[in-house]
KOLDO-973844 format. One record per residue: residue in one letter; x, y, z of N, C-alpha, C in turn. Coordinates in steps of 0.05 Angstrom, whole numbers, always signed. Atoms other than C-alpha are relative to their C-alpha. Layout:
REM KOLDO-973844
+-----+--------+--------+--------+--------+--------+--------+--------+--------+--------+
| res |   n_px |   n_py |   n_pz |  ca_px |  ca_py |  ca_pz |   c_px |   c_py |   c_pz |
+-----+--------+--------+--------+--------+--------+--------+--------+--------+--------+
|   A |      X |      Y |      Z |      X |      Y |      Z |      X |      Y |      Z |
...
+-----+--------+--------+--------+--------+--------+--------+--------+--------+--------+
***
This chain:
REM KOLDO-973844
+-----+--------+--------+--------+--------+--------+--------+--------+--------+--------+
| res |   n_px |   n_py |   n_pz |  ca_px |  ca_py |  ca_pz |   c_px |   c_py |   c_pz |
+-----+--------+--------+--------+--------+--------+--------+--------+--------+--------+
|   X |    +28 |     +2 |     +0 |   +541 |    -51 |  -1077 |    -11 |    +25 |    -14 |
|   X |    +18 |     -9 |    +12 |   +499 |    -11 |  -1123 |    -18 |    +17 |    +13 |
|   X |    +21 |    -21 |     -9 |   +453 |    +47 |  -1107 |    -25 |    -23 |     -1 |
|   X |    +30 |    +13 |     -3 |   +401 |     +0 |  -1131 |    -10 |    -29 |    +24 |
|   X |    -15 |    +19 |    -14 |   +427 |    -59 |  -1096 |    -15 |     +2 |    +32 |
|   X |     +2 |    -14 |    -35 |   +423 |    -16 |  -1032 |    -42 |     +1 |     +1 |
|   X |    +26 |    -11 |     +1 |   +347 |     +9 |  -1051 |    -18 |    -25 |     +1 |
|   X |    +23 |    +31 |     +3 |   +320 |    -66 |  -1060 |     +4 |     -9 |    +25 |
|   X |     -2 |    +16 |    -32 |   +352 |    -85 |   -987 |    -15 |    +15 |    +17 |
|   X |    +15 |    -19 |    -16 |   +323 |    -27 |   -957 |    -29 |     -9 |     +3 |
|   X |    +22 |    +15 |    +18 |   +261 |    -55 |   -996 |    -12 |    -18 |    +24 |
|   X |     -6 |    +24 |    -12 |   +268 |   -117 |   -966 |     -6 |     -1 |    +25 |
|   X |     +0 |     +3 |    -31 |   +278 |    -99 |   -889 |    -24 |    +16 |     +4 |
|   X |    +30 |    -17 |     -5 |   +227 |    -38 |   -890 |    -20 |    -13 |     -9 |
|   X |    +20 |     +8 |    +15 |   +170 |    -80 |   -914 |    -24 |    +22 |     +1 |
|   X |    +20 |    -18 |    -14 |   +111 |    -30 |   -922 |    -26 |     -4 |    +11 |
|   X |    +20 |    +18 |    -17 |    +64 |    -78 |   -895 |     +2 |     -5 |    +34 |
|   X |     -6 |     +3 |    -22 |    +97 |    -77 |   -830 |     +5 |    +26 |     +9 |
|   X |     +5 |    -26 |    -13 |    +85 |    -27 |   -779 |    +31 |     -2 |    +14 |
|   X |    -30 |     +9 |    -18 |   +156 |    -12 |   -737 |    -22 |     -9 |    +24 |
|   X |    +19 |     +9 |    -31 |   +131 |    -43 |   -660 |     +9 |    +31 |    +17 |
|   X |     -2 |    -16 |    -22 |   +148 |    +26 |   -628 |     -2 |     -6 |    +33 |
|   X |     -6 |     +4 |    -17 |   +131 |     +0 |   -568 |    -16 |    -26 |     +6 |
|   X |    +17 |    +29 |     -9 |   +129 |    -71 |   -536 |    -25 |    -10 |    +19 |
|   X |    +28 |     +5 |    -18 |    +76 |   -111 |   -499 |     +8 |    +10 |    +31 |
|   X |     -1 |     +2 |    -29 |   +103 |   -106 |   -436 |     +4 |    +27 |     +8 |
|   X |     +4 |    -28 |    -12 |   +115 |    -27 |   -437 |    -31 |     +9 |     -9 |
|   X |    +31 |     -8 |     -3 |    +41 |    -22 |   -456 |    -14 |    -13 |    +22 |
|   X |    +12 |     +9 |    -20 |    +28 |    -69 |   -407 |     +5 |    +21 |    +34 |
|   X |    -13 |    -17 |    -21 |    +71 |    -22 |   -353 |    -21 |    +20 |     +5 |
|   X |    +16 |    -24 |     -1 |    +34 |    +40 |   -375 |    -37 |     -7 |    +10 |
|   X |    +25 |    +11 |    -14 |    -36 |     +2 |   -365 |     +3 |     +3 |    +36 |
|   X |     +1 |    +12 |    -30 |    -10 |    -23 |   -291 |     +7 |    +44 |    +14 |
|   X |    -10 |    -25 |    -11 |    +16 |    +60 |   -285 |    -33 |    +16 |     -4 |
|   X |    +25 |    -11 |     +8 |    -55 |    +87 |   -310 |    -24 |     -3 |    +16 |
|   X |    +24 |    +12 |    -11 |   -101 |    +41 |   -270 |    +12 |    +16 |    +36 |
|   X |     -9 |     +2 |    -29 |    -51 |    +58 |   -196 |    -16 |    +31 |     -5 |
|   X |     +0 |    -32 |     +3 |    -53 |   +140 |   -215 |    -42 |     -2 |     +1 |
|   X |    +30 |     -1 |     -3 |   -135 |   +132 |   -225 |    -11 |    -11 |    +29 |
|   X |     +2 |    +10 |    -24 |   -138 |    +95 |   -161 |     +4 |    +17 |    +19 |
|   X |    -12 |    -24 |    -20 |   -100 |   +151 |   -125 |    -21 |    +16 |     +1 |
|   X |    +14 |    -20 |    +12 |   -142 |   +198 |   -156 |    -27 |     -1 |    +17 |
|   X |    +23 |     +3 |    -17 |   -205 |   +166 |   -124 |     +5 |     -7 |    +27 |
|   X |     -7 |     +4 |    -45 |   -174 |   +151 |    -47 |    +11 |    +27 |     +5 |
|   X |     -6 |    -18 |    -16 |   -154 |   +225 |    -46 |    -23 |    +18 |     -8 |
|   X |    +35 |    -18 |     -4 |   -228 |   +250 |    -69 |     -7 |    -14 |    +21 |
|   X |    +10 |    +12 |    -35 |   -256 |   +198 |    -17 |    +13 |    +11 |    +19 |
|   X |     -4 |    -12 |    -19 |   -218 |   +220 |    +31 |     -5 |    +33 |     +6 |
|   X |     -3 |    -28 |     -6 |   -221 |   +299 |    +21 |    -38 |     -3 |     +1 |
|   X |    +19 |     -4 |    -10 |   -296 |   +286 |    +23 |    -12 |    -11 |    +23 |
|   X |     +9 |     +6 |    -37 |   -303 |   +258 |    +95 |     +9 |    +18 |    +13 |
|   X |     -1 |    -24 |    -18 |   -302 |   +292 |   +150 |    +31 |    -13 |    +17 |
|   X |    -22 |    +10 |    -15 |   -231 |   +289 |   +187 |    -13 |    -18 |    +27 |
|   X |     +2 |    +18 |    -24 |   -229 |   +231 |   +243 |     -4 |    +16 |    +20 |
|   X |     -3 |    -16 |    -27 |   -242 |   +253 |   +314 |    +24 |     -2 |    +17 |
|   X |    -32 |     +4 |     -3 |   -185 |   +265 |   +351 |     -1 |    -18 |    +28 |
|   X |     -4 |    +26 |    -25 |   -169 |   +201 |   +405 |     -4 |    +21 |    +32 |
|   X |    +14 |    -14 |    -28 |   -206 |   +225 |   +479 |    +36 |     -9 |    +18 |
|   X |    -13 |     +1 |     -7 |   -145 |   +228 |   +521 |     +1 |    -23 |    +30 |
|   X |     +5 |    +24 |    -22 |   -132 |   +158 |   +575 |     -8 |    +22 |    +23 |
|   X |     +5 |    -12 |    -35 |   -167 |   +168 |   +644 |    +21 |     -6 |    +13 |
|   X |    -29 |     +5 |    -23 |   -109 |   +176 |   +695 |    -18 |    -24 |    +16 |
|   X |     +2 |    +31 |    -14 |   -104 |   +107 |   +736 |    -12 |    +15 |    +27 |
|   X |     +7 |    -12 |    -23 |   -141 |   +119 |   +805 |    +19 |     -6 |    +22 |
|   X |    -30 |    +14 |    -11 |    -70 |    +91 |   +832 |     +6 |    +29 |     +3 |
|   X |    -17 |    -25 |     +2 |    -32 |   +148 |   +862 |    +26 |     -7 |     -8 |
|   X |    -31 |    +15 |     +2 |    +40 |   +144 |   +844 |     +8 |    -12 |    +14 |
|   X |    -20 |    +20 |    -29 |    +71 |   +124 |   +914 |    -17 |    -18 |     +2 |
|   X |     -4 |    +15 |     -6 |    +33 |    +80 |   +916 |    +10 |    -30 |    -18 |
|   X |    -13 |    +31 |    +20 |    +59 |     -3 |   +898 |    -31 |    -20 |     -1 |
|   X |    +12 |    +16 |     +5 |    +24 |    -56 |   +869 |     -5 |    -24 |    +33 |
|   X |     -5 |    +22 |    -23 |     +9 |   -111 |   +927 |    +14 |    -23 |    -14 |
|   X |    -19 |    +28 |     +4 |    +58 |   -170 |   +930 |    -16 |    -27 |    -19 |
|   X |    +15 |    +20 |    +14 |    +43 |   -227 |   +884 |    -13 |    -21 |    +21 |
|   X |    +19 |     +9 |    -15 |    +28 |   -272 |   +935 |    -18 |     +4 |    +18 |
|   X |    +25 |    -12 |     -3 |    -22 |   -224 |   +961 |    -27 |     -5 |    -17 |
|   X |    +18 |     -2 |    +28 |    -46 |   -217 |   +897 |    -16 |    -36 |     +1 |
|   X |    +19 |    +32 |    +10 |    -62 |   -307 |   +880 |     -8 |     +3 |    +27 |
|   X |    +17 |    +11 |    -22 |    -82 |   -305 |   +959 |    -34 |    +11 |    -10 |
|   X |    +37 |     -5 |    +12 |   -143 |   -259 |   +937 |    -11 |    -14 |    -14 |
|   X |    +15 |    +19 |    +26 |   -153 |   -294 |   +878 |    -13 |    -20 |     +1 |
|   X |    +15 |    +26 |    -11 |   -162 |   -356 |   +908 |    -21 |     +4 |    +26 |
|   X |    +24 |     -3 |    -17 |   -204 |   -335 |   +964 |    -23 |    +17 |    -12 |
|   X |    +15 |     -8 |    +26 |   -237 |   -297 |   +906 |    -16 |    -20 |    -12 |
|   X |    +13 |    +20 |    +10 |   -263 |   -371 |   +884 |    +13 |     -5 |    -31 |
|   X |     -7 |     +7 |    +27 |   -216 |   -369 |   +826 |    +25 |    -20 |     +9 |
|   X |    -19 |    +23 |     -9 |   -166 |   -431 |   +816 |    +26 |    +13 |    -18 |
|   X |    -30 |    -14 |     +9 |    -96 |   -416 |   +792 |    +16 |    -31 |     -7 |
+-----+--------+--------+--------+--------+--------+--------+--------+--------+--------+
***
């Protein structure tokens, strides 16, 4: 093959009408879906640094149960209930 040979195929494949694609749709599409999350971040950690921190959870009221003592027996328990006017 010919220097010139070579220079016309070169020709040929480089057209200079055609751009190379450097990069495909779907890694422009990537960088879009990477661009839009990072800007998103960006605004949920300003919102947040401009609120005021949460209050901190009020601590449960102790049960007015002492320890020793027990629950009453279940059939204590539905006897109230029903003499309570509730049906079971």
């Amino acid at each position: 093959m010919s220097k010139q040979d070579h220079n016309r195929a070169d020709a040929r494949f480089n057209k200079p009408g055609q751009a190379k694609a450097g990069k495909s749709e779907q890694d422009i599409a990537a960088k879009a879906v990477l661009d839009n999350m990072a800007r998103l971040k960006a605004l949920r950690l300003a919102r947040e640094a401009a609120e005021p921190p949460p209050a901190a959870k009020k601590a449960r009221a102790k049960s007015s149960k002492k320890s020793g003592e027990k629950a009453p027996a279940l059939s204590d328990w539905l006897a109230g209930q029903q003499s309570g006017g509730r049906r079971t």
